[in-house]
C-alpha positions as CSV (number, residue, x, y, z in Angstrom):
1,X,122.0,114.9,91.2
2,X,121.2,111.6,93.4
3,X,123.2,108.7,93.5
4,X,120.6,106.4,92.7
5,X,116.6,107.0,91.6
6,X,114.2,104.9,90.5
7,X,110.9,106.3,89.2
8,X,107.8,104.4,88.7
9,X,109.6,101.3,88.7
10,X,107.4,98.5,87.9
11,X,109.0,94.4,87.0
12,X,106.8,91.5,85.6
13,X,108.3,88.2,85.5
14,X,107.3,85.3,82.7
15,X,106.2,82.1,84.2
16,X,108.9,79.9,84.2
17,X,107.0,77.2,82.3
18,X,103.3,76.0,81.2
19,X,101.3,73.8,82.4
20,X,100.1,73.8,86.1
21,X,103.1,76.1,87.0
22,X,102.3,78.7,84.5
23,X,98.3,78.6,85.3
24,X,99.5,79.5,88.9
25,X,101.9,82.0,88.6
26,X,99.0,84.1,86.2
27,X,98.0,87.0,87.6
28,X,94.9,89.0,88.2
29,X,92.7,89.4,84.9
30,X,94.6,86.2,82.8
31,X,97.7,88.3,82.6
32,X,100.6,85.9,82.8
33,X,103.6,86.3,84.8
34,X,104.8,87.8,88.9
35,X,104.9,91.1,89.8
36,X,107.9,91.7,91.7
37,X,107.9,95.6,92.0
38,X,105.0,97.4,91.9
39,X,105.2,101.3,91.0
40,X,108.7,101.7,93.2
41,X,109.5,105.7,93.1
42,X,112.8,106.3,95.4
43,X,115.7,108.9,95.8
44,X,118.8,108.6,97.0
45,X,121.4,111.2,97.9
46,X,125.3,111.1,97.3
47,X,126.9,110.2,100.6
48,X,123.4,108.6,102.1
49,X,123.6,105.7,104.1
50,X,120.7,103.5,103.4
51,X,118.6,100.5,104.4
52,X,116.3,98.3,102.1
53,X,114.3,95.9,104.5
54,X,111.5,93.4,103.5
55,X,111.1,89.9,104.1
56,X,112.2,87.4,101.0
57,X,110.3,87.6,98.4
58,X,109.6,91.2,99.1
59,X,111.6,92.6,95.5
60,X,114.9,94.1,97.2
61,X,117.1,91.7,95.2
62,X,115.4,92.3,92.0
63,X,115.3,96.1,92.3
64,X,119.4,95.9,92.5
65,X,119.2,93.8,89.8
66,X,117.5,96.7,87.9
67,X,119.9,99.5,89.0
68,X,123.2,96.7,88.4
69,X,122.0,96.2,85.2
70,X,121.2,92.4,85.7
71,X,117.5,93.0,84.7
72,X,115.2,95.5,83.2
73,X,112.4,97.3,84.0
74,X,109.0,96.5,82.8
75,X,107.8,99.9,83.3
76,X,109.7,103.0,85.0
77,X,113.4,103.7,84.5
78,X,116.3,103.9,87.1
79,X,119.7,105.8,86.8
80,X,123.2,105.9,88.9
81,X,124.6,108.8,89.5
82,X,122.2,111.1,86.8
83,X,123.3,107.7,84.3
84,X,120.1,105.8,83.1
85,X,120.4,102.2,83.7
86,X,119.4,101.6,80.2
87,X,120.5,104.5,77.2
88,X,123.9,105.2,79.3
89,X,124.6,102.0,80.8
90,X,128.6,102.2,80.8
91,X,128.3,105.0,83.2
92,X,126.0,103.5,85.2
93,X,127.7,100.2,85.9
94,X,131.2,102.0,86.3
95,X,129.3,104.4,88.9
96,X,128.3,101.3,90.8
97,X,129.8,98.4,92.8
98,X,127.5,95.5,93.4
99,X,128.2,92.8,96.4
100,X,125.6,90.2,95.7
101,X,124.3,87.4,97.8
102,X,125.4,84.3,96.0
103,X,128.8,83.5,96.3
104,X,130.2,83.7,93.0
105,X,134.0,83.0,91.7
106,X,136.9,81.9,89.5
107,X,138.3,78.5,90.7
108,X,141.3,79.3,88.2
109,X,143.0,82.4,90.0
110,X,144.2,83.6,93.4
111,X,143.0,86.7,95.4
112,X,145.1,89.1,93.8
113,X,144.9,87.9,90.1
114,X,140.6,88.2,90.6
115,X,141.0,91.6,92.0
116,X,143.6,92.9,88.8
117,X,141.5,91.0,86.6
118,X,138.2,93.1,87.6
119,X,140.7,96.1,87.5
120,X,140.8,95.4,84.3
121,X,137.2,95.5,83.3
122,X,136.8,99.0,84.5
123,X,140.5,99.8,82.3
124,X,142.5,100.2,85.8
125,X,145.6,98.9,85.2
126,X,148.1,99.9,87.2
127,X,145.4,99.4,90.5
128,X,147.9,97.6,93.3
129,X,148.0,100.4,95.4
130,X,144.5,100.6,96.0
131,X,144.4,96.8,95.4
132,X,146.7,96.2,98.6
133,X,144.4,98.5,100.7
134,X,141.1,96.6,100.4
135,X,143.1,93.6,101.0
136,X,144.5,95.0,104.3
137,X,141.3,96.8,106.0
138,X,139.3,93.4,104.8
139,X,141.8,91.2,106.6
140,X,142.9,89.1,102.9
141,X,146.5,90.3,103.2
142,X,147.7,86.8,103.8
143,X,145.3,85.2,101.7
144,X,146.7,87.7,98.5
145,X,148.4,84.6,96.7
146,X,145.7,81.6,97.9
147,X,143.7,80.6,95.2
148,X,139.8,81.0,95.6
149,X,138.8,77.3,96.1
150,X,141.0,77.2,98.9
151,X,139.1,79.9,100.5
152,X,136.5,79.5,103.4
153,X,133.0,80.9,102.5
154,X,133.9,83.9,104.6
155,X,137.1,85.1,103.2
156,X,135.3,84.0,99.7
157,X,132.7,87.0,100.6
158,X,135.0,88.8,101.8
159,X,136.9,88.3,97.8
160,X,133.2,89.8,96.8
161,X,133.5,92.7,98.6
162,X,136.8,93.6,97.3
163,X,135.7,93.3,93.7
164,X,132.6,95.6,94.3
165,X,135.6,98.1,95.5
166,X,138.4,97.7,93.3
167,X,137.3,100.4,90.8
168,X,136.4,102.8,93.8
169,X,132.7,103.5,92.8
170,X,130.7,106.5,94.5
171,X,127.9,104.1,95.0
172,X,128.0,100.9,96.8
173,X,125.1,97.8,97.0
174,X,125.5,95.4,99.5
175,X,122.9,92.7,99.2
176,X,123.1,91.2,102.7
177,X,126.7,91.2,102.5
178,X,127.2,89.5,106.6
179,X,124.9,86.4,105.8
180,X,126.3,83.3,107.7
181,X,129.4,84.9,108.0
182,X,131.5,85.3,111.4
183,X,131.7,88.2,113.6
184,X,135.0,89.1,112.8
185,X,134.0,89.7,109.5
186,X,131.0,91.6,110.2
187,X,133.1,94.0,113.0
188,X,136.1,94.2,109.9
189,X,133.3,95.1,107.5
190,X,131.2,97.4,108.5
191,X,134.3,99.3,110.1
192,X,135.6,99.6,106.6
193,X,132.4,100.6,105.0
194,X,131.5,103.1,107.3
195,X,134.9,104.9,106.7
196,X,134.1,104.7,102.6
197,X,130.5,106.5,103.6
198,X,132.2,109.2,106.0
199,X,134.6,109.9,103.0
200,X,131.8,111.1,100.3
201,X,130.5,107.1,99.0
202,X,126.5,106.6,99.2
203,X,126.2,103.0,100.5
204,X,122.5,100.9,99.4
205,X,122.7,98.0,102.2
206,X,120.1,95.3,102.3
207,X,120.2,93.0,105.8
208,X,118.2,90.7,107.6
209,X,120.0,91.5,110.7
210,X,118.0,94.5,111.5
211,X,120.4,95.9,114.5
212,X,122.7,96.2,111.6
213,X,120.6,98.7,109.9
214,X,119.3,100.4,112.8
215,X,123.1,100.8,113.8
216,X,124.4,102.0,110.4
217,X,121.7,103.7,108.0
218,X,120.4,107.5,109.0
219,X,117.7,106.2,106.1
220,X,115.6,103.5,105.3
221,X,112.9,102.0,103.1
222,X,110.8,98.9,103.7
223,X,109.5,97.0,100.9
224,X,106.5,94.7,101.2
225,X,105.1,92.5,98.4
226,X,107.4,94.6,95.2
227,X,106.1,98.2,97.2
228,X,107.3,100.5,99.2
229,X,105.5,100.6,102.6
230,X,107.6,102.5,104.4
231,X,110.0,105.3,104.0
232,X,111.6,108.1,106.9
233,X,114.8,108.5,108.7
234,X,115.5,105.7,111.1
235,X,114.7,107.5,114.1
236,X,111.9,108.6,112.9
237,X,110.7,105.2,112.2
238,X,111.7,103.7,115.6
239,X,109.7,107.2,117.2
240,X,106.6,106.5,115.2
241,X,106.1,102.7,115.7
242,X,107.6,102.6,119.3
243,X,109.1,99.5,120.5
244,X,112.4,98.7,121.4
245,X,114.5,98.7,118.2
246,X,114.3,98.6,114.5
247,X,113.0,95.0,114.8
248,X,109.5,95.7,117.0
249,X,108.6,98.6,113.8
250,X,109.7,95.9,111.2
251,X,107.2,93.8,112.2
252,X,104.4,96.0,112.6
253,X,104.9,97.8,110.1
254,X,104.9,94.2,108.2
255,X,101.8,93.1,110.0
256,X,99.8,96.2,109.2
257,X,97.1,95.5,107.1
258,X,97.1,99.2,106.0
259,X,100.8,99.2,105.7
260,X,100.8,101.6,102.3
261,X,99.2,104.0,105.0
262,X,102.6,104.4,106.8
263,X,104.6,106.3,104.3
């Protein structure tokens, strides 16, 4: 069983309005609306470490938003954990823990009141155990009784990263979870998640800081324009398009004007 697939995975968004707008975003043939993924097929094993790269705009955020739940598929289904997205949703979402880009909070509670309060969405509640041990590797012991608007945008980011964990799901998405953040962070971070990945949890990590990825993920895909033109082990892609690093094969594989030819 993988821990997360996607098959044939195809999403058309509306235009956002008429008018001009709307004539724009039309596509080919009068049909209206983008195409952000395009006939994405991709596997995922338990206990994989794994890197989705593309520039912005590329469809990485919008296939996460398929496999969280956030949005569906126009064609193609997805599934976490053997749990389609769609007819066995619960499972799915309970499978997975999402960190996403936005920073996004409660003003009303403290550190420790968010994290029992998204125990309790997942029926956790007697959770401080584990609670107290994502606060301690993720440096928020001291920050346990702050409220969040008091929080800097790190430790804030930080907050999301401890919510994706509280109900210790096999799966992890992190959806450029080091953005503007400090090093410290970063170093705390990724020293955490790599123990999660050694013990048995797949991790789905999404960066633009590509020595991040070359560093981390024995896997990765590369999305260009909502498809997949790209997709080996890392050193396998670092063999085959030389260079110095992950970065030199990023952009030629980016720049290639046959880049479907590289799979």
């Amino acid at each position: 069983m993988s821990a997360l697939s996607l098959e044939h995975v195809s999403k058309i968004y509306p235009p956002r309005s008429g008018g001009l707008r709307g004539l724009l975003r039309r596509g080919a043939g009068g049909q209206p609306g983008f195409q952000a993924l395009n006939d994405v097929s991709l596997t995922i094993e338990p206990g994989e470490f794994f890197g989705l790269l593309g520039p912005n705009g590329a469809g990485k955020t919008t296939l996460i938003s398929i496999l969280s739940g956030l949005a569906r598929a126009t064609a193609g289904s997805a599934s976490v954990c053997g749990h389609d997205v769609i007819t066995d949703y619960k499972e799915a979402r309970r499978s997975l823990g999402v960190v996403p880009q936005e920073l996004v909070y409660d003003p009303f509670f403290t550190v420790r009141e968010t994290l029992r309060l998204q125990s309790g969405y997942f029926g956790l509640h007697k959770n401080d155990a584990w609670i107290d041990e994502i606060l301690h590797n993720l440096g928020l012991s001291d920050k346990a009784n702050t409220n969040m608007r008091a929080l800097s945008g790190g430790m804030k980011r930080r907050v999301l990263v401890a919510q994706a964990l509280v109900h210790r799901p096999p799966v992890i998405i992190l959806d450029e979870p080091t953005a503007g953040v400090d090093v410290d962070l970063r170093r705390t971070l990724w020293e955490f998640i790599s123990r999660l990945n050694k013990e048995g949890h797949t991790i789905l990590l999404t960066t633009h800081y590509l020595e991040e990825a070359e560093a981390l993920c024995g896997r990765i895909a590369m999305l260009k324009r909502g498809r997949i033109v790209a997709l080996d082990t890392t050193q396998a892609l670092l063999a085959r398009f030389g260079g110095t690093d992950l970065e030199d094969a990023f952009v030629r594989i980016m720049n290639s004007e046959d880049a479907l030819g590289v799979l």
